[in-house]
N, C-alpha and C positions, 0 to 999 in steps of 0.2 A: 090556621097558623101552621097545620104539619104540610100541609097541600102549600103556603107558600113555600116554604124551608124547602120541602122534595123539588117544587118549580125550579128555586133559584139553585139549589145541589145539580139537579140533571141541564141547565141551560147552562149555568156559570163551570160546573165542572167539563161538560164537553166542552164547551170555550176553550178553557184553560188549555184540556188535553189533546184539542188541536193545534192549538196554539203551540205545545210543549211539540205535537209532534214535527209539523212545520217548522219550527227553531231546530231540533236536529237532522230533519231531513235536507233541509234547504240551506239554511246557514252554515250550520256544524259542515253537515256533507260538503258542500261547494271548501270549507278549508280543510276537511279531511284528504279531500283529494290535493289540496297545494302542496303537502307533507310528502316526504318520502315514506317509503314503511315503515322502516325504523322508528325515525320521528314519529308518524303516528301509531304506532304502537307505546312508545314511551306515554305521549300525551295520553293515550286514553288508558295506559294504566293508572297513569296518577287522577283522573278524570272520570271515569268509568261511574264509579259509585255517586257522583256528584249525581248524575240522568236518573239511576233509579228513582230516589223520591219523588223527582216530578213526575212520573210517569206515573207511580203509585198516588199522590197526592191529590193527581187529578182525573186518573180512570174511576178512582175507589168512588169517591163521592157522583162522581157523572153514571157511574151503573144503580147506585143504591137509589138515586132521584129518578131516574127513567122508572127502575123498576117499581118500586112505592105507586108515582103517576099512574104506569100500566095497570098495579093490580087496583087502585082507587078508581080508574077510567073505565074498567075493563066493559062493562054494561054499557059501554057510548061509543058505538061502531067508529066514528069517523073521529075522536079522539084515541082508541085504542091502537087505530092502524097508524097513527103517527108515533106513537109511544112504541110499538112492534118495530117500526122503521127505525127509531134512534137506537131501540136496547138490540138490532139485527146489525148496525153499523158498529158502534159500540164491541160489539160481542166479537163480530171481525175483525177489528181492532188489537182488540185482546189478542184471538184467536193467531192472530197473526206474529203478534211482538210476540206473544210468548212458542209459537209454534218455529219463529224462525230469527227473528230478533234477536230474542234474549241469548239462544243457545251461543250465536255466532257471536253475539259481544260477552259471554264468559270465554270462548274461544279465542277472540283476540284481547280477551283482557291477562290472560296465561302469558303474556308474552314468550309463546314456545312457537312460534310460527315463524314461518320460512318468509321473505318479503315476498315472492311470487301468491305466497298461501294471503298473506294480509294482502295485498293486492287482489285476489282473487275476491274474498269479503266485500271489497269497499265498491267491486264490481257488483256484486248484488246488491 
């Protein structure tokens, strides 16, 4: 029973948290860019706080299921290198929103930025 629950947490939570990220990289991006700066800086300060929970709601449960599986697998070579590969994407993941993500969208959720600066952002 707990080896399903961690299955369907580490398959259906990375789902998700691709999914969530795909929907802001590709969707959100492609209209962030239609906006002037201004406008999108207005939008994403009233917006902003909506992204965190999904990102939270679906990292959380997708690392807790990977890592559960790793350490239950850990004695079965060719299931633990697949559980290594998702908790090493995963952790990238992380590694990434929170190392350059998060900083730049508290940055443009300040609406203290110049349009060239918010521009500069939406270029990264």
């Amino acid at each position: 029973m707990k080896r399903s629950i961690s299955t369907q947490a580490a398959v259906v939570g990375s789902a998700m948290f691709t999914g969530v990220m795909l929907t802001i990289g590709l969707a959100l991006g492609r209209y962030w860019w239609s906006l002037e700066p201004r406008e999108f800086a207005v939008w994403f300060e009233k917006n902003f706080i909506l992204l965190l929970p999904c990102v939270m709601a679906t990292l959380i449960p997708a690392f807790i299921g990977v890592g559960w599986l790793l350490k239950h697998d850990w004695n079965t070579p060719e299931l633990r290198c697949g559980w290594l590969i998702a908790l090493a994407g995963i952790g990238t993941a992380f590694l990434i929103t929170a190392g350059y993500h998060l900083p730049a969208n508290f940055r443009l959720w300040g609406l203290n930025q110049t349009d060239a600066k918010v521009t500069s952002e939406l270029r990264w």
